[in-house]
C-alpha positions as CSV (number, residue, x, y, z in Angstrom):
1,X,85.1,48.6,67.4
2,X,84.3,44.7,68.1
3,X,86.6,42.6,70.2
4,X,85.8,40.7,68.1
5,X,88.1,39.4,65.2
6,X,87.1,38.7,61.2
7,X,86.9,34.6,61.6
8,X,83.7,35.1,64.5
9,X,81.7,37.0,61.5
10,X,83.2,35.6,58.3
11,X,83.6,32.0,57.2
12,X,87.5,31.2,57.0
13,X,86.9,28.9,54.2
14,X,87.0,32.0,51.6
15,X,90.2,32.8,50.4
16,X,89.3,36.2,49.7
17,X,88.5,36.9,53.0
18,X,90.9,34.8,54.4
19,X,93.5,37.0,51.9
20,X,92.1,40.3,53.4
21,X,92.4,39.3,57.0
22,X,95.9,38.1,56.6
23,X,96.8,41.8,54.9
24,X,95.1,44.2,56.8
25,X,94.5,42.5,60.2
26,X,92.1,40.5,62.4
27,X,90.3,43.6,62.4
28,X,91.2,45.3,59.5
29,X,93.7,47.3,61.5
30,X,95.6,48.2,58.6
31,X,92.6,50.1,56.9
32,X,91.5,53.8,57.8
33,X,88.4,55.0,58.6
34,X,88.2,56.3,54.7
35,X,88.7,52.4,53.3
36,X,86.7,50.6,55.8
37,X,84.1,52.9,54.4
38,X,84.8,52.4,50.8
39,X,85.0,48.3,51.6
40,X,81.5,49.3,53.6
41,X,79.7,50.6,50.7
42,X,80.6,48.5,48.2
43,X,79.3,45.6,50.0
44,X,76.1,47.4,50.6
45,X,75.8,48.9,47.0
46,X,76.8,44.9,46.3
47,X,74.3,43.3,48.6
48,X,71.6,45.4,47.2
49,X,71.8,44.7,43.5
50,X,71.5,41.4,44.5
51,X,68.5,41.5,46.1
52,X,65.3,40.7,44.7
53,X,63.3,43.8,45.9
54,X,65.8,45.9,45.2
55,X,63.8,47.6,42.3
56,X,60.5,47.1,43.5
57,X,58.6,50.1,45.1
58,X,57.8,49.3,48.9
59,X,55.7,51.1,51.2
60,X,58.6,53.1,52.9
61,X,60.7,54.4,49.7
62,X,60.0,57.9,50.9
63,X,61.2,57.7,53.8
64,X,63.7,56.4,53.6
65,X,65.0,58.4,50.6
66,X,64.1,61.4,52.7
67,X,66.9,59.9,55.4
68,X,69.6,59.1,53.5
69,X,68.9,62.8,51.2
70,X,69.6,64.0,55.2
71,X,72.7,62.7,56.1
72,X,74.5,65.2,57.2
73,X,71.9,66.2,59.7
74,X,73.1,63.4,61.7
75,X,76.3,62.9,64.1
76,X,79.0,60.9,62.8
77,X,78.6,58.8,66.5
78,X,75.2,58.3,65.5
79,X,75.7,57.3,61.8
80,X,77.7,54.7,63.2
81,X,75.4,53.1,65.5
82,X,72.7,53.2,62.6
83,X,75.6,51.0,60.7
84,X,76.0,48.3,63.3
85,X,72.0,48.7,64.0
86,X,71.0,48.1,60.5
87,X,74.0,45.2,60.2
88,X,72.8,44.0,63.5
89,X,69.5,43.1,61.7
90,X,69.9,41.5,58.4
91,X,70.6,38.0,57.4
């Protein structure tokens, strides 16, 4: 979990997110695990429409429909850390 809270990631000019922060918590505090994941994947599922490339073919498709077919193969510690890696590299 960060130390740190919503308002050092998220601008605090957005009422929605202001609105969610003031409900559930500097750091979502009020959510489970089960709805931080839900909120999770529909910003990814979100972001990704939205790209451009999303429905182009690229290079890696393979592989990395082969990774996410294997899932379960992989600890939930290190599922995790491939979250805040992946998040940790996209702008």
């Amino acid at each position: 979990m960060s130390n740190k809270p919503l308002g050092y990631f998220c601008d605090q000019n957005s009422e929605l997110i202001a609105d969610a922060e003031e409900s559930w918590g500097s750091h979502f505090e009020a959510l489970n695990d089960a709805q931080k994941f839900w909120v999770l994947h529909q910003i990814g599922l979100h972001l990704f429409m939205k790209d451009p490339e999303h429905a182009a073919d690229s290079e890696h498709d393979g592989e990395v429909e082969y990774l996410t077919e294997n899932l379960a193969q992989i600890s939930r510690g290190d599922l995790l850390g491939l979250v805040q890696f992946l998040g940790s590299n996209l702008k």
